[in-house]
mmCIF file of the N, C-alpha and C atoms, coordinates in Angstrom:
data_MODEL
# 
_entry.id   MODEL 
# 
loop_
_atom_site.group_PDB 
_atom_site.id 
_atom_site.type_symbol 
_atom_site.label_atom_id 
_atom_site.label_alt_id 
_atom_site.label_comp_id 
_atom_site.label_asym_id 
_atom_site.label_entity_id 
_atom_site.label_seq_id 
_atom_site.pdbx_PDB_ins_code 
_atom_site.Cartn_x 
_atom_site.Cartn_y 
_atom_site.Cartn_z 
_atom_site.occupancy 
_atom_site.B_iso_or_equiv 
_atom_site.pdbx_formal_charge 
_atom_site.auth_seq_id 
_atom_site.auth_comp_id 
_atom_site.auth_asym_id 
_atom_site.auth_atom_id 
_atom_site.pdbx_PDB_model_num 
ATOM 1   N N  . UNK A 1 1  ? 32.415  -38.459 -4.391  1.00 0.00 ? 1  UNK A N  1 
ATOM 2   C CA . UNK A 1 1  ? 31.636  -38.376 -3.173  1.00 0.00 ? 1  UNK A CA 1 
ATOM 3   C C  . UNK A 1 1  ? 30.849  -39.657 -2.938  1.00 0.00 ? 1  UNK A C  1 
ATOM 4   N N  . UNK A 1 2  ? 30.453  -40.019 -3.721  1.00 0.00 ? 2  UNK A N  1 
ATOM 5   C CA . UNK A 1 2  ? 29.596  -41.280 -4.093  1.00 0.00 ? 2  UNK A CA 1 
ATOM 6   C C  . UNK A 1 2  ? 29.167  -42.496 -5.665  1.00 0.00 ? 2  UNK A C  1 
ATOM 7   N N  . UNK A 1 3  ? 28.830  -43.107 -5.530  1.00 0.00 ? 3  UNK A N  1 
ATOM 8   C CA . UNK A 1 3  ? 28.363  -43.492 -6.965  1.00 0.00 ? 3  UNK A CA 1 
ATOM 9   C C  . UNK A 1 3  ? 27.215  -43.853 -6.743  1.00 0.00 ? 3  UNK A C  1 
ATOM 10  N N  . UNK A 1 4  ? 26.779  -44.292 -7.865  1.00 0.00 ? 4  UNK A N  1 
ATOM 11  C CA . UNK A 1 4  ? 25.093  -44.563 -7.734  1.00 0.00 ? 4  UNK A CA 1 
ATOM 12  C C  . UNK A 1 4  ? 24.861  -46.161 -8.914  1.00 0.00 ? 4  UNK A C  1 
ATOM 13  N N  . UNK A 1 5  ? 23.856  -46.923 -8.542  1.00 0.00 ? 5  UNK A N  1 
ATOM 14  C CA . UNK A 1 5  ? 23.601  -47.903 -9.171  1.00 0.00 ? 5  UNK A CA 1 
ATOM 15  C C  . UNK A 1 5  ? 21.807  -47.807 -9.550  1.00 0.00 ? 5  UNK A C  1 
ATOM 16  N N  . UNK A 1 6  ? 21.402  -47.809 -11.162 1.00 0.00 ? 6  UNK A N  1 
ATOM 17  C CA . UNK A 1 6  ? 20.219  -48.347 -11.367 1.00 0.00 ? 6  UNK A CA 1 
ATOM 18  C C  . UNK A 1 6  ? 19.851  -48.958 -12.346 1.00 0.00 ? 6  UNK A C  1 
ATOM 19  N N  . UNK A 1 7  ? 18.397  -49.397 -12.245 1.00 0.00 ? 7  UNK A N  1 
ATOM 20  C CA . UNK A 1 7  ? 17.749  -50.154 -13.324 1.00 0.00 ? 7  UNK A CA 1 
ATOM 21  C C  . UNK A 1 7  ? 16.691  -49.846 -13.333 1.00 0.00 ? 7  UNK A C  1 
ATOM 22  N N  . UNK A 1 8  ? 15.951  -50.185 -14.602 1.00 0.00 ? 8  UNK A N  1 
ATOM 23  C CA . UNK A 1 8  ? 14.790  -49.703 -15.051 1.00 0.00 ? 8  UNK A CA 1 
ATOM 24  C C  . UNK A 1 8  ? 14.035  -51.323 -15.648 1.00 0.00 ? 8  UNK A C  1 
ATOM 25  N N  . UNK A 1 9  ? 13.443  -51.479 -15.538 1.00 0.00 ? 9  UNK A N  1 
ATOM 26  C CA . UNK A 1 9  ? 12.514  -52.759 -16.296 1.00 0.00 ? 9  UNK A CA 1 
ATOM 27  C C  . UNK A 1 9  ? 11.594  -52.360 -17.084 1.00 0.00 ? 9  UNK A C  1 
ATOM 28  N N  . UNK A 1 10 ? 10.845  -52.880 -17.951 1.00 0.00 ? 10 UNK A N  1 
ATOM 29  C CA . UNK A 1 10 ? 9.426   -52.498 -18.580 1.00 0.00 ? 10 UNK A CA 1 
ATOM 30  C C  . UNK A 1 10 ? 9.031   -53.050 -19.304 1.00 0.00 ? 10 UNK A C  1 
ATOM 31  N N  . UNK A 1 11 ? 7.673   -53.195 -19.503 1.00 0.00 ? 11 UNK A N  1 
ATOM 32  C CA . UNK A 1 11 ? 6.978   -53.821 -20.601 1.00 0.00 ? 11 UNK A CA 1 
ATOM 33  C C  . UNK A 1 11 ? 6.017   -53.073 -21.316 1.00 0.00 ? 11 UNK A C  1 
ATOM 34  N N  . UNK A 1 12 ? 6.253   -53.483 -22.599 1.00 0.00 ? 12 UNK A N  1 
ATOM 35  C CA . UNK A 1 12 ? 5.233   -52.496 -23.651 1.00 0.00 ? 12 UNK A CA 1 
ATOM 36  C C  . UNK A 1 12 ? 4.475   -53.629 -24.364 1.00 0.00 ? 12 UNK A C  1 
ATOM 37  N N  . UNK A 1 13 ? 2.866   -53.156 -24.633 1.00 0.00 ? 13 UNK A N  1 
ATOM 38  C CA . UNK A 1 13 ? 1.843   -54.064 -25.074 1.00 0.00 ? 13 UNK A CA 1 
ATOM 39  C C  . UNK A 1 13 ? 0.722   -53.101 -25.684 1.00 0.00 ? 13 UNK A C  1 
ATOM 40  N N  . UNK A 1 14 ? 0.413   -53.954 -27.049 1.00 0.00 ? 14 UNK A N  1 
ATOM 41  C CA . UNK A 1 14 ? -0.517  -52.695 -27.691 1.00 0.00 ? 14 UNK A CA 1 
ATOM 42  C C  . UNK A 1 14 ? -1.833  -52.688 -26.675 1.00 0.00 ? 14 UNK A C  1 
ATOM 43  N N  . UNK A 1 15 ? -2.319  -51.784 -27.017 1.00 0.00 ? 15 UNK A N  1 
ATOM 44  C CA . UNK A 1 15 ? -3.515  -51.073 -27.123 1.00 0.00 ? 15 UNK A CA 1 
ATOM 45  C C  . UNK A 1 15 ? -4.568  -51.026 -28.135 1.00 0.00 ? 15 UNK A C  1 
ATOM 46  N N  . UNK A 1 16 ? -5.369  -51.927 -28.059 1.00 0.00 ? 16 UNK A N  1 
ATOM 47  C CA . UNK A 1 16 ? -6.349  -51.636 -29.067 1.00 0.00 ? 16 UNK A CA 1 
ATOM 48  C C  . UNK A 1 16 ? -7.684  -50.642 -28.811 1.00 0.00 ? 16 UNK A C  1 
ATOM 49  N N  . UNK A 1 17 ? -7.445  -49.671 -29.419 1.00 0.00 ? 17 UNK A N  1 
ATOM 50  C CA . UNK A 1 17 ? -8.081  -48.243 -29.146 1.00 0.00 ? 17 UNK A CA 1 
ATOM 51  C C  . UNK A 1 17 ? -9.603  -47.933 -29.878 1.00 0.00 ? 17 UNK A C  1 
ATOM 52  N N  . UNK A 1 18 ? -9.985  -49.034 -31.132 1.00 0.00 ? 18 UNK A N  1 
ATOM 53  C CA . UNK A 1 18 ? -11.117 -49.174 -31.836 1.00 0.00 ? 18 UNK A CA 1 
ATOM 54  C C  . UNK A 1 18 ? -10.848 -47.917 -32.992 1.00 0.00 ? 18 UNK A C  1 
ATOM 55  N N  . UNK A 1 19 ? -12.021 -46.996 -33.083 1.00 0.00 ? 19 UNK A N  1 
ATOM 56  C CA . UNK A 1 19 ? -12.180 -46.414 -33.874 1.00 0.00 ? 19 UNK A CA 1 
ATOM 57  C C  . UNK A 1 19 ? -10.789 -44.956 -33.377 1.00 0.00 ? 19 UNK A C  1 
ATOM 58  N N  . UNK A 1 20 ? -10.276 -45.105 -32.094 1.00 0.00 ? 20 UNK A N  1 
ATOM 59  C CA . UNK A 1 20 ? -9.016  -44.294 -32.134 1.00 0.00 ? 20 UNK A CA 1 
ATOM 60  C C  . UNK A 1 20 ? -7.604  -44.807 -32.631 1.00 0.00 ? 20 UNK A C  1 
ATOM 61  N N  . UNK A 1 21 ? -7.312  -46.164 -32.906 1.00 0.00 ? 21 UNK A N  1 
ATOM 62  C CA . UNK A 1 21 ? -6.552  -46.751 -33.599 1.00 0.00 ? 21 UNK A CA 1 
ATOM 63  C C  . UNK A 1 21 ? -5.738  -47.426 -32.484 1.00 0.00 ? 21 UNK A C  1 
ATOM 64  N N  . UNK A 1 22 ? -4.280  -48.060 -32.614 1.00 0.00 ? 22 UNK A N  1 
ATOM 65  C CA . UNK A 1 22 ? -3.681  -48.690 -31.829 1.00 0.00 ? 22 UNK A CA 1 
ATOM 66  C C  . UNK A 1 22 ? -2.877  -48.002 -31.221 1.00 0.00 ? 22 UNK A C  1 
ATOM 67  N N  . UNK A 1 23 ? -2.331  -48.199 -29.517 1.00 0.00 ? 23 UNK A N  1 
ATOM 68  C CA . UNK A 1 23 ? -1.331  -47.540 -29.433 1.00 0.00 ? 23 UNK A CA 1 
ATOM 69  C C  . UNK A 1 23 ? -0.124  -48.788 -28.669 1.00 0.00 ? 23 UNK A C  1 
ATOM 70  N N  . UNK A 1 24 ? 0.926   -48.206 -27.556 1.00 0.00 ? 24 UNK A N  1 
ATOM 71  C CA . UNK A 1 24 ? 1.177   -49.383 -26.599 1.00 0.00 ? 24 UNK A CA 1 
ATOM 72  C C  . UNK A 1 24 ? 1.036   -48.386 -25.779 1.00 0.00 ? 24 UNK A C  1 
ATOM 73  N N  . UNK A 1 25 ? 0.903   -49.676 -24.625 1.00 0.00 ? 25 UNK A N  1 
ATOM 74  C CA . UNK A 1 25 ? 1.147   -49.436 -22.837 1.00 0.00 ? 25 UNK A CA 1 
ATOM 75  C C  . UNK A 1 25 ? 2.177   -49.574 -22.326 1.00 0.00 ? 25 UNK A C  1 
ATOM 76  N N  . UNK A 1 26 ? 3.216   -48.875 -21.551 1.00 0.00 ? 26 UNK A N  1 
ATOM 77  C CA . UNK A 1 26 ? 4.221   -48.877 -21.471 1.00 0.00 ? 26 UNK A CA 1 
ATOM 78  C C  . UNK A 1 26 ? 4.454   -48.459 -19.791 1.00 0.00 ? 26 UNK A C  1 
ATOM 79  N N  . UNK A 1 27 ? 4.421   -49.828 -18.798 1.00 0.00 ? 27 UNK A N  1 
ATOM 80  C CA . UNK A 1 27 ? 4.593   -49.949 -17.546 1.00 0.00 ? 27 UNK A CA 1 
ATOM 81  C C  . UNK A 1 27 ? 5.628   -50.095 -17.425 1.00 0.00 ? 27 UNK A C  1 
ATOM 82  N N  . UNK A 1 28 ? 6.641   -49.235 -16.482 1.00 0.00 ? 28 UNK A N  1 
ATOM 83  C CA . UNK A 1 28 ? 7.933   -49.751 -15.668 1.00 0.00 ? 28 UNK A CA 1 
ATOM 84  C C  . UNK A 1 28 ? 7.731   -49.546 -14.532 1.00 0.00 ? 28 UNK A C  1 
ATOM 85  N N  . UNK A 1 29 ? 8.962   -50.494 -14.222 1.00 0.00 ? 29 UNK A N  1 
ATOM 86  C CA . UNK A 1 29 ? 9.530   -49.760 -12.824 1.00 0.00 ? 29 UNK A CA 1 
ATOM 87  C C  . UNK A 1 29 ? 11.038  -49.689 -12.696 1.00 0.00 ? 29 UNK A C  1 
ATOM 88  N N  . UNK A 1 30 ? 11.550  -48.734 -11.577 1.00 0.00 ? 30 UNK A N  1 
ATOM 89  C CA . UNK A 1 30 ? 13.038  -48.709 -11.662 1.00 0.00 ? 30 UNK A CA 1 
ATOM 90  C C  . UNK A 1 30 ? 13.677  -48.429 -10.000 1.00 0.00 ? 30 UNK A C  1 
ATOM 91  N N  . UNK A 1 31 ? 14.375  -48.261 -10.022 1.00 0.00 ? 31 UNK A N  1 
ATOM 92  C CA . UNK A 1 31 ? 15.057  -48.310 -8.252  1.00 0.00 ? 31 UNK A CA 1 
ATOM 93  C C  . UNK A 1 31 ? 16.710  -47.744 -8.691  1.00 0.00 ? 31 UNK A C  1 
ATOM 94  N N  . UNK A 1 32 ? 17.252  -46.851 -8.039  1.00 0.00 ? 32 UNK A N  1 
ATOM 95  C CA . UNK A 1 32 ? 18.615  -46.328 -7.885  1.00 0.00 ? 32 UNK A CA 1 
ATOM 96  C C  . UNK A 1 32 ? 18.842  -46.631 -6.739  1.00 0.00 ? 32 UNK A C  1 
ATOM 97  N N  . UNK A 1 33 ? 20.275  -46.941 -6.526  1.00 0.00 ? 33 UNK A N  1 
ATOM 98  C CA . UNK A 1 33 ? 20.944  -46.849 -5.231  1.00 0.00 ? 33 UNK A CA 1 
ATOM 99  C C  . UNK A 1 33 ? 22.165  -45.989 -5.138  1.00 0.00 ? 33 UNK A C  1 
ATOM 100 N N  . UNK A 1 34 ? 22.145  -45.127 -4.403  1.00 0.00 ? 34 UNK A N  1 
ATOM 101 C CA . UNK A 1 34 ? 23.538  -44.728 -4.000  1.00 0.00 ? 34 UNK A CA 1 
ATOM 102 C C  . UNK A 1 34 ? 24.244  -44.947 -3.075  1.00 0.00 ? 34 UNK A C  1 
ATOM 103 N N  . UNK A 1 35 ? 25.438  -45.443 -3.918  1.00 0.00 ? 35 UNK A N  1 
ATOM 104 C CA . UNK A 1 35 ? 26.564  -46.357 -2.806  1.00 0.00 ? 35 UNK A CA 1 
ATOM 105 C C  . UNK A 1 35 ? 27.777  -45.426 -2.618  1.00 0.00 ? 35 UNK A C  1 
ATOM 106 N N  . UNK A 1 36 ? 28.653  -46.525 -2.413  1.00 0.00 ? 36 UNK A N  1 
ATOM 107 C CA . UNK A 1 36 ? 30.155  -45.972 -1.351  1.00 0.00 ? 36 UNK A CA 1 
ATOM 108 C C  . UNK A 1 36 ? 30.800  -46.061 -2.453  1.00 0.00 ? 36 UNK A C  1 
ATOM 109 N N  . UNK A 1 37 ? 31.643  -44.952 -3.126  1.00 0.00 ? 37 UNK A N  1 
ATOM 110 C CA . UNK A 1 37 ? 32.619  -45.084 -3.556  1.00 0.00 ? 37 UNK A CA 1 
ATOM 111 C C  . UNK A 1 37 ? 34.063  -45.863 -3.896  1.00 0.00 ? 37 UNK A C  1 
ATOM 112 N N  . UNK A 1 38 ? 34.411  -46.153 -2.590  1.00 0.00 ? 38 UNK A N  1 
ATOM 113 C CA . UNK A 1 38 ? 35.281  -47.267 -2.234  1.00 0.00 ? 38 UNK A CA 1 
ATOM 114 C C  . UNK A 1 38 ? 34.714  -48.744 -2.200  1.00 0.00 ? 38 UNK A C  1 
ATOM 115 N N  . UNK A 1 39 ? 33.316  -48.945 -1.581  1.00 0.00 ? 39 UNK A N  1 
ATOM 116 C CA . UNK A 1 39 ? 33.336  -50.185 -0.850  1.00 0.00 ? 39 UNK A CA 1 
ATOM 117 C C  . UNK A 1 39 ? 32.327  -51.106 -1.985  1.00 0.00 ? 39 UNK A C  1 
ATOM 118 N N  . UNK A 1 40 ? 31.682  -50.050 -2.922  1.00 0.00 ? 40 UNK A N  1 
ATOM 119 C CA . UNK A 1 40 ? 29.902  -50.279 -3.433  1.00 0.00 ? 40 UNK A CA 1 
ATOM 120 C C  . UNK A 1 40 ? 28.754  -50.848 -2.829  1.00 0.00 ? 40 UNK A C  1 
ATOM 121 N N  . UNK A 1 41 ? 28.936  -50.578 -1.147  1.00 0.00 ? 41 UNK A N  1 
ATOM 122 C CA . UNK A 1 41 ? 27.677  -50.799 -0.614  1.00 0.00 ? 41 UNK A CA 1 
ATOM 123 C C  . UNK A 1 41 ? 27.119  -49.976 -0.467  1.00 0.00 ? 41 UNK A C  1 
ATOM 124 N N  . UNK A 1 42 ? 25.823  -50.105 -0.059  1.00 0.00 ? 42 UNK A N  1 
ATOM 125 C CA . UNK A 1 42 ? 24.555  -49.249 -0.487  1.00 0.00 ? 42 UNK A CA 1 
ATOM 126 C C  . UNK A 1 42 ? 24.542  -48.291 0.832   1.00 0.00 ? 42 UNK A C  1 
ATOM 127 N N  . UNK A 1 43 ? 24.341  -47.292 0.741   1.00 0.00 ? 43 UNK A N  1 
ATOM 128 C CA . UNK A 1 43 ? 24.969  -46.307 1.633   1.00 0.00 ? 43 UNK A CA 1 
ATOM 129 C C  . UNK A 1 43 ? 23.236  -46.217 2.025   1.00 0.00 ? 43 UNK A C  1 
ATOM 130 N N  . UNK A 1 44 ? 23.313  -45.546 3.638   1.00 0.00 ? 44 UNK A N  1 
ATOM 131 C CA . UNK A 1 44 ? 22.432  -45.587 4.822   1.00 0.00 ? 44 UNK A CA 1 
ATOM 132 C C  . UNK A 1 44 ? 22.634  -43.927 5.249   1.00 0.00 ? 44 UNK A C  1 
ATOM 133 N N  . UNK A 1 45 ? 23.955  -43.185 4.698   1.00 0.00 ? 45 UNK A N  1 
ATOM 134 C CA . UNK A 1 45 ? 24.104  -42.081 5.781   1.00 0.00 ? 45 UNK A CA 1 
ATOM 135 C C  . UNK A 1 45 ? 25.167  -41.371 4.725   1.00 0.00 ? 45 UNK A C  1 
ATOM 136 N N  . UNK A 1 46 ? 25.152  -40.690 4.364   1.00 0.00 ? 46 UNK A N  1 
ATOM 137 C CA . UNK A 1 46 ? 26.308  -39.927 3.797   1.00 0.00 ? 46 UNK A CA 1 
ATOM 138 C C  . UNK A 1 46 ? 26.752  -38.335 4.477   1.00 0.00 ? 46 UNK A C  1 
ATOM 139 N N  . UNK A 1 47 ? 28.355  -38.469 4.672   1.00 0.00 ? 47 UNK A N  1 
ATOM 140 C CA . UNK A 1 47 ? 28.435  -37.223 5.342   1.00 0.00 ? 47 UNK A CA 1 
ATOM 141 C C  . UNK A 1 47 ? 29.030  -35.769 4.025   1.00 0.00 ? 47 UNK A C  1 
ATOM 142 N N  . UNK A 1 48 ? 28.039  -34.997 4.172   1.00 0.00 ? 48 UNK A N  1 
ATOM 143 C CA . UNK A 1 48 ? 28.688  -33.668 3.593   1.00 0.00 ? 48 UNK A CA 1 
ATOM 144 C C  . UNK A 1 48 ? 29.901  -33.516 3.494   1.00 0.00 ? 48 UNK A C  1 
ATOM 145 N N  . UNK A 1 49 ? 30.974  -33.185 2.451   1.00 0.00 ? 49 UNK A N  1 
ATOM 146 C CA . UNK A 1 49 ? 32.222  -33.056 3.131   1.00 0.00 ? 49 UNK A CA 1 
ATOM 147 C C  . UNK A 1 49 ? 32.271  -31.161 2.882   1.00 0.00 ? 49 UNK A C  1 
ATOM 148 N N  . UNK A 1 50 ? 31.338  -30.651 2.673   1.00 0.00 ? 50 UNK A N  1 
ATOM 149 C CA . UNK A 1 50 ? 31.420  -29.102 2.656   1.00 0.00 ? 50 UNK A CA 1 
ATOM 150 C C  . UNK A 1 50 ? 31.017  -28.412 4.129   1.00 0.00 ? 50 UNK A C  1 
ATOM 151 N N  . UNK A 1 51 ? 30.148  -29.355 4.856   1.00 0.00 ? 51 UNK A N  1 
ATOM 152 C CA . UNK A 1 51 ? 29.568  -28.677 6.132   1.00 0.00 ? 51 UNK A CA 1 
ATOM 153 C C  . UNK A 1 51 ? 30.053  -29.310 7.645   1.00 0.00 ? 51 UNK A C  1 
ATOM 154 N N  . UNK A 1 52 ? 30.066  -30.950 6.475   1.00 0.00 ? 52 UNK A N  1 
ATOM 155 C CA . UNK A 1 52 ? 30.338  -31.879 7.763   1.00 0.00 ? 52 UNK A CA 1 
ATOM 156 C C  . UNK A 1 52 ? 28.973  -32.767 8.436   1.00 0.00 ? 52 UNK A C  1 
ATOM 157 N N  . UNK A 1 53 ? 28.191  -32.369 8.125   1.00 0.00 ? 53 UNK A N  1 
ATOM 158 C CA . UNK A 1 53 ? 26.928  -33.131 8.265   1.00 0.00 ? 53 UNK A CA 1 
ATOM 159 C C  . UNK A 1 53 ? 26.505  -34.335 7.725   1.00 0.00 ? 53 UNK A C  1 
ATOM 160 N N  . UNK A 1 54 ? 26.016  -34.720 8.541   1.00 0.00 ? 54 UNK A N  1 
ATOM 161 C CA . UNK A 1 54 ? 25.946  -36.701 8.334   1.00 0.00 ? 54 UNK A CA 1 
ATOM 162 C C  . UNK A 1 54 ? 24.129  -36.289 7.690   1.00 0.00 ? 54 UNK A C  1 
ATOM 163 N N  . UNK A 1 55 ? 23.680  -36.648 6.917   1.00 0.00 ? 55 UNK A N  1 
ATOM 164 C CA . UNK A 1 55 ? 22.310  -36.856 6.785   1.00 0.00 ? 55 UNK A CA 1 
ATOM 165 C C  . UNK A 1 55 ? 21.914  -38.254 6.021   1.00 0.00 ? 55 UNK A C  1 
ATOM 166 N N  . UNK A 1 56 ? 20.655  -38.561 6.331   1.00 0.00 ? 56 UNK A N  1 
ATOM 167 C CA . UNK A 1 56 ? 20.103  -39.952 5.440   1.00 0.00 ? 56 UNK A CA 1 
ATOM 168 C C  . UNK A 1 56 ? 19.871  -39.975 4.033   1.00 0.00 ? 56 UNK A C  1 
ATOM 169 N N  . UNK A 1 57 ? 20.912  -41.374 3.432   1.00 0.00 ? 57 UNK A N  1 
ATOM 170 C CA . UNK A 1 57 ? 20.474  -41.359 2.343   1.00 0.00 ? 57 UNK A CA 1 
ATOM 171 C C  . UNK A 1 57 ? 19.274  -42.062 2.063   1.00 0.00 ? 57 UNK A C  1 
ATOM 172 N N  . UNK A 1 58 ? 18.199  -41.121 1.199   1.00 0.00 ? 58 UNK A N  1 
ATOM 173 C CA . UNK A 1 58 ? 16.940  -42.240 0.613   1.00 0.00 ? 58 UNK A CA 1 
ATOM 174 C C  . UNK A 1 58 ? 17.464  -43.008 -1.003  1.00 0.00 ? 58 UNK A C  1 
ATOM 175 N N  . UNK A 1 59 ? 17.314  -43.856 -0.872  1.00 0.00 ? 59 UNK A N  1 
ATOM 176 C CA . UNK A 1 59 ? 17.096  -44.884 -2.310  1.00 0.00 ? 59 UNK A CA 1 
ATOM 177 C C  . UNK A 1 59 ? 15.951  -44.379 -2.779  1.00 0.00 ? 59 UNK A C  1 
ATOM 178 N N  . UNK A 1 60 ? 16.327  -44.762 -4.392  1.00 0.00 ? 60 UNK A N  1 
ATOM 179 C CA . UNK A 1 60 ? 15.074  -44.121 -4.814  1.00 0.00 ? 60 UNK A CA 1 
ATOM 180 C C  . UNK A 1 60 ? 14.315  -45.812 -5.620  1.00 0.00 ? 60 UNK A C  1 
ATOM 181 N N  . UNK A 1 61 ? 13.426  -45.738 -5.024  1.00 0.00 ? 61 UNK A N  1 
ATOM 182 C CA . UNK A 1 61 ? 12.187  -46.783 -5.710  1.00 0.00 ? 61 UNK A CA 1 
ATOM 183 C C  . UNK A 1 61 ? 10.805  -46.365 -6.540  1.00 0.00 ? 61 UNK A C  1 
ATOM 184 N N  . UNK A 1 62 ? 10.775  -46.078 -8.127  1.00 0.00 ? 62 UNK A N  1 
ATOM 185 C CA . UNK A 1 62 ? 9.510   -45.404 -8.739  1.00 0.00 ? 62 UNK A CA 1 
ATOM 186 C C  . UNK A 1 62 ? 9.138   -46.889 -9.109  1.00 0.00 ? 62 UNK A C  1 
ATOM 187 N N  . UNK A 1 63 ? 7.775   -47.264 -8.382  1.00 0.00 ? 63 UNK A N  1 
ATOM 188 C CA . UNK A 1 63 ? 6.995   -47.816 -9.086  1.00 0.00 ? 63 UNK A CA 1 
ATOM 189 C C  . UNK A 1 63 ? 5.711   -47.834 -9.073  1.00 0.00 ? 63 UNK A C  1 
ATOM 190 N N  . UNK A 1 64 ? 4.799   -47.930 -10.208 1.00 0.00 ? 64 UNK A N  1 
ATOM 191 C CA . UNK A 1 64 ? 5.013   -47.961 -11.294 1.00 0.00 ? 64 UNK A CA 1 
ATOM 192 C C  . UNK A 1 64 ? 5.592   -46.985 -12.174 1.00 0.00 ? 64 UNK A C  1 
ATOM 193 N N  . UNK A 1 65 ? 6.014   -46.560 -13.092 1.00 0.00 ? 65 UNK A N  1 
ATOM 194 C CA . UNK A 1 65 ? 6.923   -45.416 -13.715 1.00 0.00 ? 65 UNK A CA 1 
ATOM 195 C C  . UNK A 1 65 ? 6.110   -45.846 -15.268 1.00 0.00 ? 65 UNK A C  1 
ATOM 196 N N  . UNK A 1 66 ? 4.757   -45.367 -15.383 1.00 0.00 ? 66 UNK A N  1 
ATOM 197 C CA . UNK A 1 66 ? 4.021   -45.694 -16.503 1.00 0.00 ? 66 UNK A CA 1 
ATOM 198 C C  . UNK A 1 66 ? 3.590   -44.061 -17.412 1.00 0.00 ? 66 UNK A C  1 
ATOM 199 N N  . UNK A 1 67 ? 3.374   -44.281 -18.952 1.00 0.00 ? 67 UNK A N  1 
ATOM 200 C CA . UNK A 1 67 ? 3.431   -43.604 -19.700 1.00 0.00 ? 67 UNK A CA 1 
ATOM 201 C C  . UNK A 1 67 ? 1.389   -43.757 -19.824 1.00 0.00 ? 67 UNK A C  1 
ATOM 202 N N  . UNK A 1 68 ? 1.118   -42.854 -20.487 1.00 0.00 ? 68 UNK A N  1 
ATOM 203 C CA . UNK A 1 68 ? -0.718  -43.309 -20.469 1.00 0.00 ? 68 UNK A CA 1 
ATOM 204 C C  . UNK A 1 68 ? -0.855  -43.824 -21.461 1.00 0.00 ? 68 UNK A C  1 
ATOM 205 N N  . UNK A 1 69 ? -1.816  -44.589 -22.031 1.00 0.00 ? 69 UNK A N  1 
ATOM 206 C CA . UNK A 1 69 ? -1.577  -44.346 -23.566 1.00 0.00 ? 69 UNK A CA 1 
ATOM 207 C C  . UNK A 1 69 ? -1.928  -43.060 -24.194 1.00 0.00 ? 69 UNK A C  1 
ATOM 208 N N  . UNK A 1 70 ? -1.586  -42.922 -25.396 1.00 0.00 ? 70 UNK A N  1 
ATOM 209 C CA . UNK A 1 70 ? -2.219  -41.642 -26.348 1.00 0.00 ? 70 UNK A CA 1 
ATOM 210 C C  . UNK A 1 70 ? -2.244  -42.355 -28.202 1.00 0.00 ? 70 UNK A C  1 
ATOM 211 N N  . UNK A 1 71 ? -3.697  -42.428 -27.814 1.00 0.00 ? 71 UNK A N  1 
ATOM 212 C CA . UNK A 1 71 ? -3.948  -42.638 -29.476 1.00 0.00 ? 71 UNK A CA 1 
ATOM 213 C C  . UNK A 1 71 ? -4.019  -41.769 -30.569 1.00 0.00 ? 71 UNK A C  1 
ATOM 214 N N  . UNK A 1 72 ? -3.966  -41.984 -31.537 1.00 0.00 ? 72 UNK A N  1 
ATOM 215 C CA . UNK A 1 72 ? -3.473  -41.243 -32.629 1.00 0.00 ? 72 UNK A CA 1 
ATOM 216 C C  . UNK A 1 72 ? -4.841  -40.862 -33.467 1.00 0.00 ? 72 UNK A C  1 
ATOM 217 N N  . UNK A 1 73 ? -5.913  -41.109 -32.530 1.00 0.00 ? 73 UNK A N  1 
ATOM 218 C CA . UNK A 1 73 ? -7.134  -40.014 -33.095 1.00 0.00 ? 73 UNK A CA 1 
ATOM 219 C C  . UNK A 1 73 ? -7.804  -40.344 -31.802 1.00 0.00 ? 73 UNK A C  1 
ATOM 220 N N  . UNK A 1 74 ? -8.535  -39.211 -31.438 1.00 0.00 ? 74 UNK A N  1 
ATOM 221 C CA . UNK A 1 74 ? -9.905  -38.838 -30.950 1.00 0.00 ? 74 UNK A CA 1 
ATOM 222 C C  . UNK A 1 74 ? -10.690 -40.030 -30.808 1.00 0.00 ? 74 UNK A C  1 
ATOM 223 N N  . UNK A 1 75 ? -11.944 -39.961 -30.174 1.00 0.00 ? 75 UNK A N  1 
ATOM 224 C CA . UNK A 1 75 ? -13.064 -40.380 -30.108 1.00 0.00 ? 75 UNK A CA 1 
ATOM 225 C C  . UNK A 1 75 ? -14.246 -40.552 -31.050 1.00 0.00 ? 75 UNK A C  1 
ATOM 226 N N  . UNK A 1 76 ? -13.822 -39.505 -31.959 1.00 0.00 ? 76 UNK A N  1 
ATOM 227 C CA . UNK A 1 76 ? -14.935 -39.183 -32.627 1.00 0.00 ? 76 UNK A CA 1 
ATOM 228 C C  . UNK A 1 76 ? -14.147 -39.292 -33.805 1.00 0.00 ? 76 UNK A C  1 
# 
């Protein structure tokens, strides 16, 4: 029906947490495209072939696509 193209990027960097210890930070971002089967351009409109209906395709763009940190003790 279609194919799809993505990527993901990211960078990880510690965290110095003090008396909660170290962790990393771990920022991405990523973007999919779904394309044409035949052609691999990035498709604008894809038609249903069960109903027949043309509807819009959205691309998908997450950014930032980040994890929080979590240290490996408490505060206290």
């Amino acid at each position: 029906m279609f194919s799809e193209e993505g990527i993901n990027m990211g960078h990880c960097g510690t965290v110095d947490g003090g008396k909660q210890g170290n962790t990393c930070n771990l920022i991405t971002c990523e973007i999919l495209l779904y394309t044409d089967a035949k052609t691999g351009k990035s498709l604008k409109t894809w038609t249903n072939p069960w109903t027949g209906e043309e509807v819009e395709v959205l691309q998908v763009l997450n950014e930032p696509v980040n994890q929080p940190a979590r240290f490996p003790r408490d505060k206290d």
